[in-house]
One Martini backbone bead per residue (centre of mass of N, CA, C, O) as a GRO file, in nm:
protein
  222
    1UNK     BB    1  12.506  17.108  13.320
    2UNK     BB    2  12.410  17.277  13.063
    3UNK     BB    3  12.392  17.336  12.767
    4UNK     BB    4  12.432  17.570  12.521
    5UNK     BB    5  12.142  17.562  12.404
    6UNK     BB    6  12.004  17.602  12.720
    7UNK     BB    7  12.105  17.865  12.748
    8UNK     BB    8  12.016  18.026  12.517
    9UNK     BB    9  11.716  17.984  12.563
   10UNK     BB   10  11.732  18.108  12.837
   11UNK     BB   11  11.792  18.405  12.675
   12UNK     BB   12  11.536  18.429  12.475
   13UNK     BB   13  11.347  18.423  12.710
   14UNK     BB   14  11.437  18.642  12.861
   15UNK     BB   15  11.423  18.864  12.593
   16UNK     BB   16  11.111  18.783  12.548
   17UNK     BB   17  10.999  18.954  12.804
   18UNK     BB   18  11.125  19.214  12.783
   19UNK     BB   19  11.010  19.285  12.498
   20UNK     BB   20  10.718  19.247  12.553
   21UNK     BB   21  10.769  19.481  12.831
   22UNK     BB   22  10.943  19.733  12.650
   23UNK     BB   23  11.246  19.644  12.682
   24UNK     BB   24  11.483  19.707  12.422
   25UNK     BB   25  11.756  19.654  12.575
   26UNK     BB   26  11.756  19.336  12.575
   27UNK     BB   27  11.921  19.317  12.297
   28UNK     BB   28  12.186  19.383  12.360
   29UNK     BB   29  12.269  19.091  12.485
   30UNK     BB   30  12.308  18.991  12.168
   31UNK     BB   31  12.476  19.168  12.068
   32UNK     BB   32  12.738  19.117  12.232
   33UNK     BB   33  12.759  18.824  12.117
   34UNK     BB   34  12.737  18.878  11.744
   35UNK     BB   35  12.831  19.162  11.586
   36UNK     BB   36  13.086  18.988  11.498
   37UNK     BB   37  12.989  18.793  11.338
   38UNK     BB   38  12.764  18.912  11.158
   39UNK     BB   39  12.958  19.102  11.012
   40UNK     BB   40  13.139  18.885  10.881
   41UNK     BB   41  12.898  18.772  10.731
   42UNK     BB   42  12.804  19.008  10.546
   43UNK     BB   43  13.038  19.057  10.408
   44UNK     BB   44  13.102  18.787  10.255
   45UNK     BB   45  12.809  18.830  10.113
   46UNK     BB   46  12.765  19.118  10.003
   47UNK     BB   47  12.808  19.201   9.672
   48UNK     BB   48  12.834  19.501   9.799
   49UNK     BB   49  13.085  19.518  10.007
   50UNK     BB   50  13.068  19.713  10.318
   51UNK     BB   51  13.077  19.858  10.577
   52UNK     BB   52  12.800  20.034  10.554
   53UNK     BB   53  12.631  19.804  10.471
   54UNK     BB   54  12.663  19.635  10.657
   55UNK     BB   55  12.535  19.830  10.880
   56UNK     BB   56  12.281  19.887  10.788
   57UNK     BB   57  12.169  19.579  10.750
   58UNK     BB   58  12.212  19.549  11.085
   59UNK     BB   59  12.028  19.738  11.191
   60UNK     BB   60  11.768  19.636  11.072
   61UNK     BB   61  11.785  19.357  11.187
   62UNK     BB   62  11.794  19.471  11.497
   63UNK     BB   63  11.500  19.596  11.480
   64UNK     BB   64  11.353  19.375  11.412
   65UNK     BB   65  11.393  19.194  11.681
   66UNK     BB   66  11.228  19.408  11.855
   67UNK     BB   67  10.961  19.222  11.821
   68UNK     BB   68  11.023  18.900  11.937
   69UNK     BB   69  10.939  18.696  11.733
   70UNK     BB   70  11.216  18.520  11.676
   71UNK     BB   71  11.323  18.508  11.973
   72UNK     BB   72  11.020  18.332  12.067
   73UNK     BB   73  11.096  18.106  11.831
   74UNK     BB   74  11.301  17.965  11.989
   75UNK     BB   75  11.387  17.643  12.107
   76UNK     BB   76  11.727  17.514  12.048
   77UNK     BB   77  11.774  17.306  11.787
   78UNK     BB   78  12.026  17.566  11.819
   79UNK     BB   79  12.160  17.753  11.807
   80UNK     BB   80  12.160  18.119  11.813
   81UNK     BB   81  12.347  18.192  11.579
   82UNK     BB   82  12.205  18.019  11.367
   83UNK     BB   83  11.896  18.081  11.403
   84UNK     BB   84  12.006  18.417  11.355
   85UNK     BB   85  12.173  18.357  11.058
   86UNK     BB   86  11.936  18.237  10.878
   87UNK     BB   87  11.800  18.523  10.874
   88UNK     BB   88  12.033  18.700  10.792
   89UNK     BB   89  12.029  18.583  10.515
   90UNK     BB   90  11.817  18.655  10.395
   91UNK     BB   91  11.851  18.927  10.393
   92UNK     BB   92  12.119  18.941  10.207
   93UNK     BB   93  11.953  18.816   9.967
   94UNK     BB   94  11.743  19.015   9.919
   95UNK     BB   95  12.015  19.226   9.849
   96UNK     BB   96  12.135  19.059   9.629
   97UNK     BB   97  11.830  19.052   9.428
   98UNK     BB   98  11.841  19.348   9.361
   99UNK     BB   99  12.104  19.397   9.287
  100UNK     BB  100  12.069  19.112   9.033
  101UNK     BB  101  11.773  19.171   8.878
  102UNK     BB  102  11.836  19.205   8.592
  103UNK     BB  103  11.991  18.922   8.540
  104UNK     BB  104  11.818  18.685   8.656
  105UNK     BB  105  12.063  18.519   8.859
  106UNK     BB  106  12.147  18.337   9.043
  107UNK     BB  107  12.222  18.305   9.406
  108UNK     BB  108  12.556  18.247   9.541
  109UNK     BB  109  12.736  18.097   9.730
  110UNK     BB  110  13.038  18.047   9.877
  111UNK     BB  111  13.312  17.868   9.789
  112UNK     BB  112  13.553  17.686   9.980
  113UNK     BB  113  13.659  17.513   9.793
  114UNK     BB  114  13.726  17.794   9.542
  115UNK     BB  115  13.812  17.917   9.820
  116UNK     BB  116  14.112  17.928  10.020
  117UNK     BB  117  14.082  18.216  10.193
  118UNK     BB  118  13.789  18.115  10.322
  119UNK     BB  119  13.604  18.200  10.599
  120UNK     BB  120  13.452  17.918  10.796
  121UNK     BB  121  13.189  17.860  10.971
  122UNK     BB  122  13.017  17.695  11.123
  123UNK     BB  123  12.723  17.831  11.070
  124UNK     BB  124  12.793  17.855  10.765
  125UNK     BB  125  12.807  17.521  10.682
  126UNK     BB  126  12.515  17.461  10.756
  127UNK     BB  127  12.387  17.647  10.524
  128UNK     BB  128  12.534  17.545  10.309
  129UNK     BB  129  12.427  17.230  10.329
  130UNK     BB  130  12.107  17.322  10.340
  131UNK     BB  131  12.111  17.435  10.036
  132UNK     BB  132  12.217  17.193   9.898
  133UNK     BB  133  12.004  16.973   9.992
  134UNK     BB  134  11.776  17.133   9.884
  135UNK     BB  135  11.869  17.140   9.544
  136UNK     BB  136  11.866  16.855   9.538
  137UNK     BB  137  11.585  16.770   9.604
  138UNK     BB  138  11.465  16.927   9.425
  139UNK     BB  139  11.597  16.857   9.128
  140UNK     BB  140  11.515  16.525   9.192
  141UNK     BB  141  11.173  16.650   9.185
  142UNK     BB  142  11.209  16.744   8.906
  143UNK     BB  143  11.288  16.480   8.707
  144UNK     BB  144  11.036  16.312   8.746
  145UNK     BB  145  10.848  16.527   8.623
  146UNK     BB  146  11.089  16.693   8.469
  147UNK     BB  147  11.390  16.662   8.247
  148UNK     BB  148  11.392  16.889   8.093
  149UNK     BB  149  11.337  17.146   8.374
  150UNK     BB  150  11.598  17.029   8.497
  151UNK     BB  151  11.800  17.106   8.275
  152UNK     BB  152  11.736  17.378   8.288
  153UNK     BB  153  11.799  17.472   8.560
  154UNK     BB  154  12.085  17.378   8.577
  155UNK     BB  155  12.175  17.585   8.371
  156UNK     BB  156  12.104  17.812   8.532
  157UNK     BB  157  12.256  17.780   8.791
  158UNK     BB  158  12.525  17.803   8.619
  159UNK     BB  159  12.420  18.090   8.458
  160UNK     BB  160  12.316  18.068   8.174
  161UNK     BB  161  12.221  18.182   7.926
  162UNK     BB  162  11.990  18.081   7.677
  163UNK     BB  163  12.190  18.083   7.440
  164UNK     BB  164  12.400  17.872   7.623
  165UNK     BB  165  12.169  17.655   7.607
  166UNK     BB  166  12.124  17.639   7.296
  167UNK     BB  167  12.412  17.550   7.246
  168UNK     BB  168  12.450  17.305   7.386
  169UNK     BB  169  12.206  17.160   7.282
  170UNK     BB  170  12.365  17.225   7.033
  171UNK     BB  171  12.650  17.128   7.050
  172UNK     BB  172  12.816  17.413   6.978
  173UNK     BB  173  12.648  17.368   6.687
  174UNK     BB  174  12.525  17.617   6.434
  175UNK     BB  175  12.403  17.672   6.109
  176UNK     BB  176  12.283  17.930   6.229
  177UNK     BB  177  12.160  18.201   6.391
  178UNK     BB  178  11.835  18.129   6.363
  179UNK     BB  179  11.889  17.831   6.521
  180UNK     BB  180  11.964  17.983   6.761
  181UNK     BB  181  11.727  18.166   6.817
  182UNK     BB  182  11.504  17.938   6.813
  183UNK     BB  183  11.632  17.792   7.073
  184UNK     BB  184  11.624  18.033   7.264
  185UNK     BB  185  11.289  18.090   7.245
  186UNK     BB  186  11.223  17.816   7.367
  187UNK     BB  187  11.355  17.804   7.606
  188UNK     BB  188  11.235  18.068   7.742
  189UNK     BB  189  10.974  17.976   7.748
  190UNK     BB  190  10.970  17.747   7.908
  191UNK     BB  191  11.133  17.902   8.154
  192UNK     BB  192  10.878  18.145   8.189
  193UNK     BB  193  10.646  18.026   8.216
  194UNK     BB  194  10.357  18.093   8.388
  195UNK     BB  195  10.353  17.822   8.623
  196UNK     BB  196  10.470  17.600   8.383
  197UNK     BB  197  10.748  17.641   8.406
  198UNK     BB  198  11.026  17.575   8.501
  199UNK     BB  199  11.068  17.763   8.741
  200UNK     BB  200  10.816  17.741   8.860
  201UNK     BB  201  10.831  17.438   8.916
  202UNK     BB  202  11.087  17.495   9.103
  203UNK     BB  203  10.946  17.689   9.310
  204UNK     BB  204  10.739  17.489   9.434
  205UNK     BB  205  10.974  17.244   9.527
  206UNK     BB  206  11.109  17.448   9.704
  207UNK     BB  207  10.936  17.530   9.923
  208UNK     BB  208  10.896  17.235  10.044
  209UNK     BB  209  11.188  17.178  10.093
  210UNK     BB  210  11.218  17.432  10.291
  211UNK     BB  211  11.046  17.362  10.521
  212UNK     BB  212  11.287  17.144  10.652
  213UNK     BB  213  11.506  17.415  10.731
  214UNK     BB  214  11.387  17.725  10.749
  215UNK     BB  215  11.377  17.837  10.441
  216UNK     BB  216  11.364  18.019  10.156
  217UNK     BB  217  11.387  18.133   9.830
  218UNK     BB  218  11.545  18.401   9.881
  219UNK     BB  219  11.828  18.237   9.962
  220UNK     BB  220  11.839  18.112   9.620
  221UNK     BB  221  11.637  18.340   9.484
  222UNK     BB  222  11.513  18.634   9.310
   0.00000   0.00000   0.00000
């Protein structure tokens, strides 16, 4: 008896031939297996989450899946539900950092440590995992090459704003009005600098990280 990947696998490739095919009916077949699955994925996740978005960002979803990219790149090395989710989470990412564009502000993911009424699925624990050992491997490969941008990072991802940091940075306590403002502009150029800012260098230390994962930045930043 094969295992549950071996299933998949054989499902995938068979979707991905009749696909290849023109019979674009195929996709029905994953459809009736995981649109539940799916939808409370979506739901869970999307910042302005509601019924109607979250079926629009799933019908596109699905209408992608009928080139057959996605489908035919499936290996077996995950569930097919886990590898169908890790790529919809990208969209939902995508859609979460249009909304909160202006914000210019990390996108995390929810904490079920923080929230004790959230139902996590394994396919859920897994990309959430993912994540988290992303961004350890990430920033203590900045940290290396440089202490100062590792630490305004961290502090971007705690959500704080430039003045945030710069209150931090001065222990809490300024002299007066021009010397907060003064060390919140040192600190938003160091962090915005095109190329060698603090951000530049950890999306591209992000990037190599996320390769190991098959996951990208858009999961984890605007």
């Amino acid at each position: 008896m094969g295992t549950q990947f071996d299933k998949d696998l054989d499902l995938a490739q068979r979707v991905c031939r009749e696909l290849a095919n023109g019979n674009n009916q195929a996709i029905l077949e994953v459809y009736s297996l995981y649109q539940s699955l799916f939808l409370g994925f979506a739901l869970r996740r999307l910042y302005d989450a509601s019924q109607d978005r979250a079926n629009r960002l799933l019908s596109e979803f699905w209408l992608e899946l009928l080139n057959g990219r996605a489908i035919c790149s499936y290996a077996g090395k995950a569930s097919l539900s886990t590898f169908l989710l890790v790529i919809l989470n990208r969209r939902i990412m995508d859609h979460n950092a249009k909304t909160i564009k202006n914000r210019g502000r990390f996108v995390p993911m929810p904490d079920p440590d923080q929230t004790p009424d959230f139902q996590e699925s394994p396919e859920d624990t897994l990309i959430r995992r993912h994540q988290k050992k992303v961004l350890a491997r990430t920033l203590s490969s900045l940290e290396n090459v440089s202490p100062r941008d590792a630490k305004l990072v961290r502090m971007h991802l705690e959500g704080l704003s430039y003045e945030q940091m710069a209150g931090r940075e001065l222990g809490g306590v300024s002299r007066d009005a021009l010397e907060l403002q003064k060390k919140t502009n040192a600190i938003k150029k160091q962090f915005t600098r095109p190329g060698t800012g603090s951000l530049a260098k950890f999306k591209v230390l992000l990037s190599r990280a996320m390769e190991k994962y098959g996951l990208s930045p858009s999961d984890l930043l605007d």
